[in-house]
C-alpha positions in Angstrom: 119.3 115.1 188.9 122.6 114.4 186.9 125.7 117.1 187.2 125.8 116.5 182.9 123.6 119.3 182.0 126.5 122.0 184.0 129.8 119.9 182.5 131.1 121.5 179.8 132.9 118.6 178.1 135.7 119.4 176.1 136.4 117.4 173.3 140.0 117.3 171.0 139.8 117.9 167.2 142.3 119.1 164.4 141.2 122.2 164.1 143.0 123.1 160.9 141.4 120.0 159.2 137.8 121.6 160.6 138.9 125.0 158.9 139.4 123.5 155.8 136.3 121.2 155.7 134.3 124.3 156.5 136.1 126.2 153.8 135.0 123.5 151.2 131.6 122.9 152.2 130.6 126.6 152.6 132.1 126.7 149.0 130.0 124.5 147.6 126.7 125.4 149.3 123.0 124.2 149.5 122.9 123.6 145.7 125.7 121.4 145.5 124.1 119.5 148.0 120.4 119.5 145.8 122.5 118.9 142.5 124.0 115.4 144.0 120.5 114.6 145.6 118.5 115.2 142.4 121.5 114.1 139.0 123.4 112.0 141.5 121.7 109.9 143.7 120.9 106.7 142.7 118.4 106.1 145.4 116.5 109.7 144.1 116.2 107.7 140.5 114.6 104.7 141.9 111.9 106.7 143.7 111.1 108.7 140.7 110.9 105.3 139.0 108.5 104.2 141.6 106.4 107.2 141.5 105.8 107.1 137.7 104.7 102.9 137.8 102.2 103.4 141.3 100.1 106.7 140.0 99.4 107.0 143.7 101.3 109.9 145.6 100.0 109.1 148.6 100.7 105.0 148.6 104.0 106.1 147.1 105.2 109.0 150.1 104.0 106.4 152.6 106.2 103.3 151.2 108.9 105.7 150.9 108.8 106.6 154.5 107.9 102.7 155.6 111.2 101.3 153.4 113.6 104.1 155.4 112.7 102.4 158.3 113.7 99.0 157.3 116.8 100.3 155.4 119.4 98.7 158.3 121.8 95.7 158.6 121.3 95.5 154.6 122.6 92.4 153.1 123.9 95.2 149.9 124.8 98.6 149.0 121.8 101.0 150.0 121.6 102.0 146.3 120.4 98.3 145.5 118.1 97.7 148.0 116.1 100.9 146.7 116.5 99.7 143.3 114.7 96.0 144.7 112.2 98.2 146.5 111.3 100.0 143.4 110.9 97.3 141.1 109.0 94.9 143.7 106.5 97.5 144.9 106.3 99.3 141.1 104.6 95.5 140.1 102.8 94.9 143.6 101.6 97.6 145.4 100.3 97.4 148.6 96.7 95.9 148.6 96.6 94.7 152.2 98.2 97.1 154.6 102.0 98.2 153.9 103.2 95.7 157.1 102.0 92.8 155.8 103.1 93.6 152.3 107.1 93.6 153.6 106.2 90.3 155.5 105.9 89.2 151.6 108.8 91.0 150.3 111.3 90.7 152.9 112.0 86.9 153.1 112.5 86.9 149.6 114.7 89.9 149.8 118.0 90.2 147.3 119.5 93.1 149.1 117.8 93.4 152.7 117.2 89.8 154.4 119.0 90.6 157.5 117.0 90.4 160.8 113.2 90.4 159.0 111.0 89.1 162.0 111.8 92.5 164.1 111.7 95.0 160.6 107.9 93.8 159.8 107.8 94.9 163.6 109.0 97.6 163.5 106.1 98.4 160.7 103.5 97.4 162.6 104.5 99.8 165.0 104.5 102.4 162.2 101.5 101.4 160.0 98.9 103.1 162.8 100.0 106.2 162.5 101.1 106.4 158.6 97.4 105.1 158.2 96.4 108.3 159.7 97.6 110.9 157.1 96.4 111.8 153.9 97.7 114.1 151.1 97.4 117.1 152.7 98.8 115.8 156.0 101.7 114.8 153.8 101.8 118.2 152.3 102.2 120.3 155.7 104.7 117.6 156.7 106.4 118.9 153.6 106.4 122.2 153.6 107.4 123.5 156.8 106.8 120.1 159.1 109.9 117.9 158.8 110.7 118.0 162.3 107.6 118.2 163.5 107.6 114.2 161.2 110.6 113.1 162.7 109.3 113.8 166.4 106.2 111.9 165.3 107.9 109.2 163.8 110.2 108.5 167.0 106.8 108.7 168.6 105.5 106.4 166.7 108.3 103.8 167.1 109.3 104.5 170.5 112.5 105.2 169.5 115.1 108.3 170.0 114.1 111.7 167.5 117.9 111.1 166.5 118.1 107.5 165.8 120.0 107.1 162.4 116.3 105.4 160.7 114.6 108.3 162.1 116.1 110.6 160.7 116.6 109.1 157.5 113.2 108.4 157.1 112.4 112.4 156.8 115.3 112.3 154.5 113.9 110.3 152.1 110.5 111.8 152.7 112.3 114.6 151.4 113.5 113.0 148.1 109.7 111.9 147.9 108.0 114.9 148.9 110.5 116.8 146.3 109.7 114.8 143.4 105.3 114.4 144.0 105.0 117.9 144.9 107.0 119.3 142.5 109.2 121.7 144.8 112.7 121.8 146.6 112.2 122.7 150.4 115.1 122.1 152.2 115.5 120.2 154.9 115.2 121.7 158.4 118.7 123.0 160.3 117.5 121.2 163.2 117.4 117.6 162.1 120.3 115.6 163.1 122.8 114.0 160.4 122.0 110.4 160.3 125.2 108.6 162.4 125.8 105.9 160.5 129.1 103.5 160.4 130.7 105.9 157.5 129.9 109.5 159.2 131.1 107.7 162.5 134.4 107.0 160.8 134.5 110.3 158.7 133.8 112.3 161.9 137.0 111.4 163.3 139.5 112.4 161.5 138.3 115.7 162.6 137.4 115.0 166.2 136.5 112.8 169.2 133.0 114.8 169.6 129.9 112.7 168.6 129.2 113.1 164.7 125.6 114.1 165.5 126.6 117.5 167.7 130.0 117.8 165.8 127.9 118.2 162.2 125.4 120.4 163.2 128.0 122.7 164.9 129.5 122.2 161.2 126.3 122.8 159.5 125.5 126.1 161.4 129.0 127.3 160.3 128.6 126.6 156.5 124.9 127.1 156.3 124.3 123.9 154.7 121.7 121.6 156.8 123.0 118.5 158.1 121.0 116.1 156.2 122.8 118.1 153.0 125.9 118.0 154.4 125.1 113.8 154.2 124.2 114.4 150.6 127.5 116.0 149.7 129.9 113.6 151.6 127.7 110.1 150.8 130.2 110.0 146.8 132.6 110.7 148.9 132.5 107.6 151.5 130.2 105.3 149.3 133.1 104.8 146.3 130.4 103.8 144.0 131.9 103.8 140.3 128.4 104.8 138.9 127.9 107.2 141.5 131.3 108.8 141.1 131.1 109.0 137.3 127.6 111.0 137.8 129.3 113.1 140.1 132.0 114.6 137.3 128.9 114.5 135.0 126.8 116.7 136.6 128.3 118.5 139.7 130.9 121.5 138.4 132.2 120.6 141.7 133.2 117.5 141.7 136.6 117.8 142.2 135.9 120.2 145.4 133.3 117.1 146.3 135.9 114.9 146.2 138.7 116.6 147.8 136.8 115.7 151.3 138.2 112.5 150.6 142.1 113.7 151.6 141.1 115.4 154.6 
């Protein structure tokens, strides 16, 4: 047995900066958060694009869910690789299993040709259990059983319940749960902000605490879930001139949004 579990470590932040970031994000709240997901987020467009072209809920939550956990070491921006993803699988879906359909799609790649031996792997590992669940599986996952997913899913991969494609993956479940089932649940309080190279940086200008425990500490001060909280700051740290111009489109916020920026 470790001594870790009775050291209370104390880490430094700027505490004024952390008052004012939970000033602003309290502000703008759970439906900022939806507003940016749903009018903002180019990756939310190119699932409802791939939802119309499959006519297959099912095949389409479960690509969704596969794609998340191939979405690292990306040879573009994330918005482009969803884009690719959507087009390729809207005019092939998946006849033989969704593992070998990747070990298709991957070598010829645009946007995510990075490391493609160990990601059709990595589906393999996955394809058992996504095999297992049908719609209504897929349905209590949804409503009421995101965390209970990501526990399954690290399960399923042998890999940590907070590991940044982990809990990505239930993000975009989310987005795909959201648009076949017709209905905004929000995502659970307990499920970890994905830490990713832009949160890493984010995270300290506020503090030397991990991002994972610093955001939820964050979260349960504003109200907002992490994986929100993600949703709100992504225009911010992404930059994307598309993304920024739906942003001041649809978001009365935007300039709140945006302020994160200066902190």
């Amino acid at each position: 047995m470790t001594l870790d579990r009775f050291i209370q470590i104390k880490y430094k932040s700027d505490d004024e900066k952390v008052r004012e970031l939970v000033s602003i994000l309290r502000e703008l709240g759970l439906e900022c958060a939806r507003t940016i997901e749903e009018h903002v987020d180019l990756q939310f467009d190119a699932l409802k694009n791939l939802r119309g072209n499959l006519g297959d809920d099912e095949t389409f939550i479960k690509l969704v869910v596969a794609n998340s956990i191939v979405s690292y070491q990306l040879s573009a921006k994330g918005e482009q690789w969803w884009w690719e993803f959507s087009h390729y699988f809207s005019a092939n879906p998946p006849e033989r299993g969704i593992a070998e359909a990747y070990a298709d799609f991957l070598p010829n790649s645009r946007t995510n040709r990075r490391l493609v031996s160990g990601k059709v792997k990595r589906l393999e590992k996955l394809e058992p259990f996504l095999e297992r669940l049908d719609m209504d599986a897929l349905k209590g996952y949804y409503f009421g059983g995101m965390e209970r997913l990501r526990d399954d899913l690290a399960r399923a991969l042998g890999s940590k319940r907070s590991a940044k494609t982990v809990v990505f993956a239930v993000k975009m479940f989310g987005y795909a749960g959201r648009i076949a089932f017709g209905e905004f649940v929000p995502y659970p309080m307990g499920i970890e902000i994905p830490d990713d190279v832009r949160i890493n940086a984010y995270t300290k200008r506020f503090t030397n605490e991990p991002p994972v425990s610093f955001w939820k500490k964050v979260a349960e001060k504003t109200g907002i879930p992490p994986l929100h909280i993600d949703s709100i700051l992504w225009p911010v740290l992404g930059g994307n001139p598309e993304v920024l111009r739906r942003l001041e489109e649809h978001c009365e916020e935007s300039d709140a949004v945006l302020g994160l920026a200066s902190l």
